[in-house]
Residue frames as qw, qx, qy, qz and C-alpha x, y, z in Angstrom:
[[0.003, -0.625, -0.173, -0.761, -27.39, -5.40, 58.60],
 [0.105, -0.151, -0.695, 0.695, -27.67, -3.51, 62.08],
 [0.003, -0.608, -0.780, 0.146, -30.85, -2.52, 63.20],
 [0.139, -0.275, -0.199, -0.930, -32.83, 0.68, 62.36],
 [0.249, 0.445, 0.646, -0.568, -36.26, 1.97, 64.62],
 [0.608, 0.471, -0.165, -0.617, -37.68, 2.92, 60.91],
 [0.669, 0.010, 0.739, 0.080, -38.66, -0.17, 59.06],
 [0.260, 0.493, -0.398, -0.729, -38.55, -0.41, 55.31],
 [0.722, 0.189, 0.660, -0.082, -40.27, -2.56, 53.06],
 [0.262, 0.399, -0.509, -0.716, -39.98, -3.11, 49.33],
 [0.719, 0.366, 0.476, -0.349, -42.84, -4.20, 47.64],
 [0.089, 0.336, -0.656, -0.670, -41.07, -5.58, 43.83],
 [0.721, 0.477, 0.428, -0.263, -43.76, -6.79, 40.89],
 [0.490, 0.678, -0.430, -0.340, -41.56, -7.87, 38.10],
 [0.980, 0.087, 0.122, -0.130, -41.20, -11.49, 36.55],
 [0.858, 0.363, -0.064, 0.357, -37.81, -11.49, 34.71],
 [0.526, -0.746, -0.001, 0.409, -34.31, -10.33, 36.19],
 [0.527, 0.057, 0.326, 0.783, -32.51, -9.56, 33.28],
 [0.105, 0.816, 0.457, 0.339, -34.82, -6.49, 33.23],
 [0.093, 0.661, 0.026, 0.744, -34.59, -3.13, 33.73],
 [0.507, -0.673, -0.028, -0.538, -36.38, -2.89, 37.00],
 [0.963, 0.128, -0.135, 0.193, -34.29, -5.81, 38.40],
 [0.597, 0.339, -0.165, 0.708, -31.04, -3.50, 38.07],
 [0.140, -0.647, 0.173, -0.729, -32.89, -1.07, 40.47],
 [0.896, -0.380, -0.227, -0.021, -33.77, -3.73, 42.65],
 [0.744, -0.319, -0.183, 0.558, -30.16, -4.73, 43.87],
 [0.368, 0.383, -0.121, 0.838, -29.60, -0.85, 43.39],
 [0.524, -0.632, -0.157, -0.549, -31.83, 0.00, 46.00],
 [0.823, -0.546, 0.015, 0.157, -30.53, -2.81, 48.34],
 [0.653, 0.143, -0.142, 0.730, -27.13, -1.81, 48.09],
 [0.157, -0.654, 0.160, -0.722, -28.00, 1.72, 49.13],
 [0.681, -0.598, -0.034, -0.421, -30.15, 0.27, 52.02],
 [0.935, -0.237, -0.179, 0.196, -27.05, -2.19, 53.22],
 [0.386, 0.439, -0.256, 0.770, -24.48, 0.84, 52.51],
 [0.314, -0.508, 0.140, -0.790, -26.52, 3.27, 54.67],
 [0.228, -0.051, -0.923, 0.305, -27.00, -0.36, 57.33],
 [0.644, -0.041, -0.124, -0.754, -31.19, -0.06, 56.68],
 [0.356, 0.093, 0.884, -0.288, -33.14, -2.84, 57.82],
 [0.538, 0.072, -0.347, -0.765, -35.37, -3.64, 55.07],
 [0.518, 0.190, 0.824, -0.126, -37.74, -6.59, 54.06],
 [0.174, 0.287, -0.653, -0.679, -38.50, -7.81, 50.14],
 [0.491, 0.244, 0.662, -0.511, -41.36, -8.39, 49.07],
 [0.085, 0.394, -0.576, -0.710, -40.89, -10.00, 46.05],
 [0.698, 0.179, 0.326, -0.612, -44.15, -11.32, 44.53],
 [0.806, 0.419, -0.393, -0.140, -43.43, -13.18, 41.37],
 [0.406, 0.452, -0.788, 0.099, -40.70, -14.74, 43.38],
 [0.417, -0.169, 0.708, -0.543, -42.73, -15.68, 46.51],
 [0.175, -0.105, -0.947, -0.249, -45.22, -17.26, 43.62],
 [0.344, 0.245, 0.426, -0.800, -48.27, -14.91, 45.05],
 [0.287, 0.437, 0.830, 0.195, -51.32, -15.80, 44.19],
 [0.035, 0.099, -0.069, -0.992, -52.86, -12.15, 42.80],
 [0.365, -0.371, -0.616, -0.591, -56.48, -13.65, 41.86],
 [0.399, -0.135, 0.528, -0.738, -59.39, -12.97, 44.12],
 [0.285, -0.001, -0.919, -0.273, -61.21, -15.98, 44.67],
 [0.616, -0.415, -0.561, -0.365, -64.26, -17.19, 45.40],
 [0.657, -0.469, -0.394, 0.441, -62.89, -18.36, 48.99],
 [0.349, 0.188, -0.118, 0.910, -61.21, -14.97, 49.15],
 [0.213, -0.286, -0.381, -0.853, -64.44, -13.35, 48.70],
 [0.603, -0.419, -0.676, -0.062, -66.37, -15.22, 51.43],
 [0.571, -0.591, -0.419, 0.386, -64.64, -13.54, 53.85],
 [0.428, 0.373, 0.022, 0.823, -63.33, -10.57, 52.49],
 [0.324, -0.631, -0.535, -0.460, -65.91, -8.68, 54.24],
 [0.658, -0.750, -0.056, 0.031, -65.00, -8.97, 57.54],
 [0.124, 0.855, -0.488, 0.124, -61.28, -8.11, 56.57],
 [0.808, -0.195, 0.556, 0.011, -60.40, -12.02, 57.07],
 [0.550, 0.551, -0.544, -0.313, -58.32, -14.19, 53.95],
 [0.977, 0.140, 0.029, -0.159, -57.79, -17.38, 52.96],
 [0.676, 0.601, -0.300, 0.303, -54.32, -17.12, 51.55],
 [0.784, -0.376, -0.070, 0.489, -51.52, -17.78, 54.36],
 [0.517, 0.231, 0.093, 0.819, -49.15, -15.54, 52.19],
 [0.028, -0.718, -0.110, -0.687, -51.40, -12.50, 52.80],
 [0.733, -0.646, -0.210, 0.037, -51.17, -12.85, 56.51],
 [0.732, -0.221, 0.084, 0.639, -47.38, -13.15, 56.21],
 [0.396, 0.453, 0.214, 0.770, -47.94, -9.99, 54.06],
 [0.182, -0.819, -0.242, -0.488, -49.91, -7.68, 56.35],
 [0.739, -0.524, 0.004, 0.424, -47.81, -8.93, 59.60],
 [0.549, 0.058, 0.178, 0.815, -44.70, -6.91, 57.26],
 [0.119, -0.678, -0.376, -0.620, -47.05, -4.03, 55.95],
 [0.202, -0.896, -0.167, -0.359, -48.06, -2.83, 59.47],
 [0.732, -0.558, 0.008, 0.391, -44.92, -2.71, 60.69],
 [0.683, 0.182, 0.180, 0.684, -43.35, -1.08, 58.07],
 [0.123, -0.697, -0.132, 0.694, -42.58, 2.75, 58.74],
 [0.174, 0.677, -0.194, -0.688, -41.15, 3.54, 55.28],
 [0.843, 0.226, 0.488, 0.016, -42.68, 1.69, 51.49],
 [0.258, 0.525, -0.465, -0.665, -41.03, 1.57, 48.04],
 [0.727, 0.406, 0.454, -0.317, -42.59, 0.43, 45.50],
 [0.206, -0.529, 0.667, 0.483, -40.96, -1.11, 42.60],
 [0.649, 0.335, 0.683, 0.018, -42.72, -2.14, 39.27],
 [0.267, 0.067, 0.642, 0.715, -43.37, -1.89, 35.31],
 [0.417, 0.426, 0.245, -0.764, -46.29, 0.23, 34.18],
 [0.272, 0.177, 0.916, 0.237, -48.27, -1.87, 31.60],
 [0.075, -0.585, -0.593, -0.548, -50.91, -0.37, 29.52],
 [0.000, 0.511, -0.200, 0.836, -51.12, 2.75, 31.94],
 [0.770, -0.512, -0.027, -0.380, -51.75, 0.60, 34.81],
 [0.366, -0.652, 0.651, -0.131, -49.95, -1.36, 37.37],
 [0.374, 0.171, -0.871, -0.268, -48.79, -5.08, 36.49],
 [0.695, -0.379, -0.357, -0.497, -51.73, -7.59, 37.60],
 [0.745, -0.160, -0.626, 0.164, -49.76, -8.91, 40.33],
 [0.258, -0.077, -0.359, 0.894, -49.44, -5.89, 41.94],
 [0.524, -0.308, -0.442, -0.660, -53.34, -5.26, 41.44],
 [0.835, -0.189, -0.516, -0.020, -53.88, -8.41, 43.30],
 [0.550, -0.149, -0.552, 0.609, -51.59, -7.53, 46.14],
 [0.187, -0.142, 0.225, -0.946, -53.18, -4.40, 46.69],
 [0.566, -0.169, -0.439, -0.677, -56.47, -6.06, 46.25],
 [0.816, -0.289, -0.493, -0.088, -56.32, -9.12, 48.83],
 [0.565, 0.089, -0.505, 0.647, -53.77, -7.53, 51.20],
 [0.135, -0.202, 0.253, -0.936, -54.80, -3.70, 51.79],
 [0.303, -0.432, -0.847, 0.060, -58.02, -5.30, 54.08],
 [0.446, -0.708, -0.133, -0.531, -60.42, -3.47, 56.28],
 [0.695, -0.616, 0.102, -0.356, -59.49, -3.24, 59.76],
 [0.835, -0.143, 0.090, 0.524, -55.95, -5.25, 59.10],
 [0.557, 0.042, 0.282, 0.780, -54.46, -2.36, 56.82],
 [0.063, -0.271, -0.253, -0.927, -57.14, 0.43, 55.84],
 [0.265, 0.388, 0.675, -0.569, -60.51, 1.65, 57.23],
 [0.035, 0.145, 0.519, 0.842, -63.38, 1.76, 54.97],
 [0.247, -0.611, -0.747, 0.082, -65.49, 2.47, 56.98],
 [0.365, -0.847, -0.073, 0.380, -63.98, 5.36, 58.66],
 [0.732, 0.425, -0.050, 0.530, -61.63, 6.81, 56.06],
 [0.146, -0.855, 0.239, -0.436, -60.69, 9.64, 58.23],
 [0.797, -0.544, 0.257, 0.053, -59.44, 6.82, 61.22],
 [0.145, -0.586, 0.791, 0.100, -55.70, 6.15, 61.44],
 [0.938, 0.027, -0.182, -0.295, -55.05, 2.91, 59.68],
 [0.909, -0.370, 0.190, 0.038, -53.72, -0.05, 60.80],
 [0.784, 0.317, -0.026, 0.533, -49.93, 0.38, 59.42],
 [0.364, -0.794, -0.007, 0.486, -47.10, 2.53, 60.46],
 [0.501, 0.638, 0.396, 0.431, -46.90, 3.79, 56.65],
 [0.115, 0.808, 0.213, -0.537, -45.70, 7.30, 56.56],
 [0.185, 0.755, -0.392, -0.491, -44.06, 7.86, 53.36],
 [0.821, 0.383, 0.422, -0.046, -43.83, 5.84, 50.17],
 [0.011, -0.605, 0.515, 0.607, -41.29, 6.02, 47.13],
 [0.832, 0.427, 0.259, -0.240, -42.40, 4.63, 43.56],
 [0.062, -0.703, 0.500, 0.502, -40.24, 3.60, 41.21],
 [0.702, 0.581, 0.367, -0.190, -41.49, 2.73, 37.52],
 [0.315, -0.130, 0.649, 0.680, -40.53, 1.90, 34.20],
 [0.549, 0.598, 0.475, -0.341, -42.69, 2.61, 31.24],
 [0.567, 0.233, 0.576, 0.541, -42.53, 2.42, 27.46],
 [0.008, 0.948, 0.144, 0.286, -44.41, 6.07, 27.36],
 [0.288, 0.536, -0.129, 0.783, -41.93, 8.90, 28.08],
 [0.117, -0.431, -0.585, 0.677, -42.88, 10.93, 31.99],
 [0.393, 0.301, 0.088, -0.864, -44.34, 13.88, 30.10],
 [0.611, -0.088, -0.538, -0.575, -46.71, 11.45, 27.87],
 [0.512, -0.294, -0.766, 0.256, -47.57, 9.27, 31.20],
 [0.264, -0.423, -0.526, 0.689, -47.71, 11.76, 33.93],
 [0.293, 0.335, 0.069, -0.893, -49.26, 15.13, 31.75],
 [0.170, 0.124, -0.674, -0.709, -50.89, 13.11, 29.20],
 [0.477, -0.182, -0.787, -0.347, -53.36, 11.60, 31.13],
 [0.488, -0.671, 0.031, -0.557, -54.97, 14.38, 34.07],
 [0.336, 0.390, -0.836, 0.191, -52.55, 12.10, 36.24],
 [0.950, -0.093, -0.203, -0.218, -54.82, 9.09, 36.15],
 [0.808, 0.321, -0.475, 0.135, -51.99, 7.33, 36.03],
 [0.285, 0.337, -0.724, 0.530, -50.27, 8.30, 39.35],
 [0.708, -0.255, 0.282, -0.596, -53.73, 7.79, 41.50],
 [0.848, 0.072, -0.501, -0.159, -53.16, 3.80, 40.27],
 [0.577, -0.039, -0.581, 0.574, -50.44, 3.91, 43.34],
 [0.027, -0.351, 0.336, -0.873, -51.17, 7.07, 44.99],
 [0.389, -0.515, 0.064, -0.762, -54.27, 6.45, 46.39],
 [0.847, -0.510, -0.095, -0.114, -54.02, 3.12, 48.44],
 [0.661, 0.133, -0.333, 0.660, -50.87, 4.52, 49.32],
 [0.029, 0.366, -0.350, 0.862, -52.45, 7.04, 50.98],
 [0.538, -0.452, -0.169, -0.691, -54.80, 5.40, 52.26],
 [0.773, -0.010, -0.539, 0.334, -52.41, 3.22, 54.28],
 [0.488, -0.791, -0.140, 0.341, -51.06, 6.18, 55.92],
 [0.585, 0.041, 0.270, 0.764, -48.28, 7.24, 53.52],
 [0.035, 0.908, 0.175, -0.379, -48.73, 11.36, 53.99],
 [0.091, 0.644, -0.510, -0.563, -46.05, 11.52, 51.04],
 [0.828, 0.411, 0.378, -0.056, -45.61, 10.00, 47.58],
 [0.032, -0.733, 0.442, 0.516, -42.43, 10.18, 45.74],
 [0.836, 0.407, 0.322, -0.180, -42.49, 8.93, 42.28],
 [0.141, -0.544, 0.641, 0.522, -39.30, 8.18, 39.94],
 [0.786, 0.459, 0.385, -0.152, -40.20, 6.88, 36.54],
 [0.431, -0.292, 0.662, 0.539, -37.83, 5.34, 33.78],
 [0.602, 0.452, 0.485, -0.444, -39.17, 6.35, 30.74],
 [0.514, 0.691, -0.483, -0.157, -38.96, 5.44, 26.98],
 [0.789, -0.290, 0.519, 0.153, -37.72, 1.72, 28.55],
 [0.870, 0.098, 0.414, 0.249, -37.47, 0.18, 25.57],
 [0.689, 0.611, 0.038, 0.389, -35.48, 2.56, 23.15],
 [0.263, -0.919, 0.252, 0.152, -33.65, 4.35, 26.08],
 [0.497, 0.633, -0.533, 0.261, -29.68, 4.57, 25.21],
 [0.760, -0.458, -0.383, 0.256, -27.80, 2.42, 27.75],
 [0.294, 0.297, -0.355, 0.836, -25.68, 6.17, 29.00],
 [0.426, -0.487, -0.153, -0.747, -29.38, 7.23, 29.93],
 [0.837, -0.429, -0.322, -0.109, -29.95, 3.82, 31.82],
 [0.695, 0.093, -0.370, 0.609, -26.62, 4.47, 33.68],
 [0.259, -0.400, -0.042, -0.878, -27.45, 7.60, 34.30],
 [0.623, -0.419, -0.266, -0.605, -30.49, 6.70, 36.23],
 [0.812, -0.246, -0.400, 0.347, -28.95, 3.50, 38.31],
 [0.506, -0.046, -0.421, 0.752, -26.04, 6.14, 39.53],
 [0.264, -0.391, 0.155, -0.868, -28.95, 8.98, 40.78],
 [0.763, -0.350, -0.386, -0.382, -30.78, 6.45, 42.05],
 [0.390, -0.181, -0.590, 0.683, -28.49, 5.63, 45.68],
 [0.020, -0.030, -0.045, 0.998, -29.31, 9.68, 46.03],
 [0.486, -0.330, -0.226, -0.777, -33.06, 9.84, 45.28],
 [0.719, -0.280, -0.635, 0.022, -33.31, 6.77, 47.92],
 [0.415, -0.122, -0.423, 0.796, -31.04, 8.26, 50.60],
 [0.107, -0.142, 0.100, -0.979, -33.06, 11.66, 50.40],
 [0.435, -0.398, 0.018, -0.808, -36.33, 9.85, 50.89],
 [0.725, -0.406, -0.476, 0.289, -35.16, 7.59, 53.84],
 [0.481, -0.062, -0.174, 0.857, -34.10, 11.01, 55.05],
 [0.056, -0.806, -0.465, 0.363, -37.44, 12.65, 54.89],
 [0.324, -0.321, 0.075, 0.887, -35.73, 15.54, 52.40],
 [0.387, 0.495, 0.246, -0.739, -38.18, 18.16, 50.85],
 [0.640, 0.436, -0.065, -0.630, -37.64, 17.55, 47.64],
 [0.105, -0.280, 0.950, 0.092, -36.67, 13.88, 47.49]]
């Protein structure tokens, strides 16, 4: 891939490849290698993250310090990354725990966010964010059914990274969709990617 001055990053939180989310995976990179994006994959279950906070974790957590190597190697990617997508299963109207855990031990104080200052620039060159979810609830029983709780689970330490947008695609009805629907969805997906690595209004 040639270079790009906008970095991308994909953050993926799913365990099995014969899945659903999986098929958007290498549809995503294929867009990003058509369109000759620089990306980086962050693929937790395959890196074998550790997602519990631990004791040791906790010792230092304070001073925006960690224990884990891997989160180092994660926040070095994170504040370099201009533009994030996010790529996971919605589980009992919450993110999966390993993507909990990476928000938890990664987004730090003074490495990635300020919590001190929440008004101060944080430490990432975050502007814009793309989500892209499965879920066994429908969009209108997920997104209206539930005073969208459900999109603050990502939105807000996505915005509190820097990410001044939030675009959100969501497969819904996984498990009894028809496979025209899931086809469907793979071939709009290139398009909803392209429009927001392109910054387009309503992408």
């Amino acid at each position: 891939m040639s270079s790009s001055k906008e970095q991308v990053t994909i953050v993926y939180a799913h365990p099995w490849d014969g899945s659903f989310s999986h098929a958007e995976l290498e549809q995503v990179k294929q867009t990003l290698t058509a369109r000759h994006q620089d990306y980086n994959l962050i693929d937790l279950y395959a890196d074998g993250f550790d997602p519990v906070m631990r004791a040791k974790d906790l010792s230092v957590y304070g001073k925006g310090d960690f224990k884990d190597p891997m989160v180092g190697e994660y926040i070095e990617t994170i504040q370099k990354t201009n533009k994030l997508i996010l790529m996971f299963p919605i589980w009992w109207l919450s993110m999966p725990a390993m993507l909990k855990g990476f928000f938890d031990k990664v987004f730090l104080a003074n490495r990635i966010i300020n919590f001190v200052d929440k008004k101060a620039v944080p430490h990432t060159a975050v502007d814009s964010a793309m989500v892209l979810s499965t879920s066994e609830l429908t969009n209108d029983e997920l997104f209206k059914g539930y005073d969208g709780s459900v999109e603050q689970i990502v939105n807000f330490p996505l915005e509190s990274i820097g990410a001044k947008k939030v675009t959100w695609h969501n497969m819904g009805d996984i498990i009894v969709a028809k496979r025209p629907a899931l086809e469907d969805y793979l071939k709009q997906l290139p398009s909803d990617v392209n429009a927001f690595l392109d910054n387009e209004p309503n992408a």
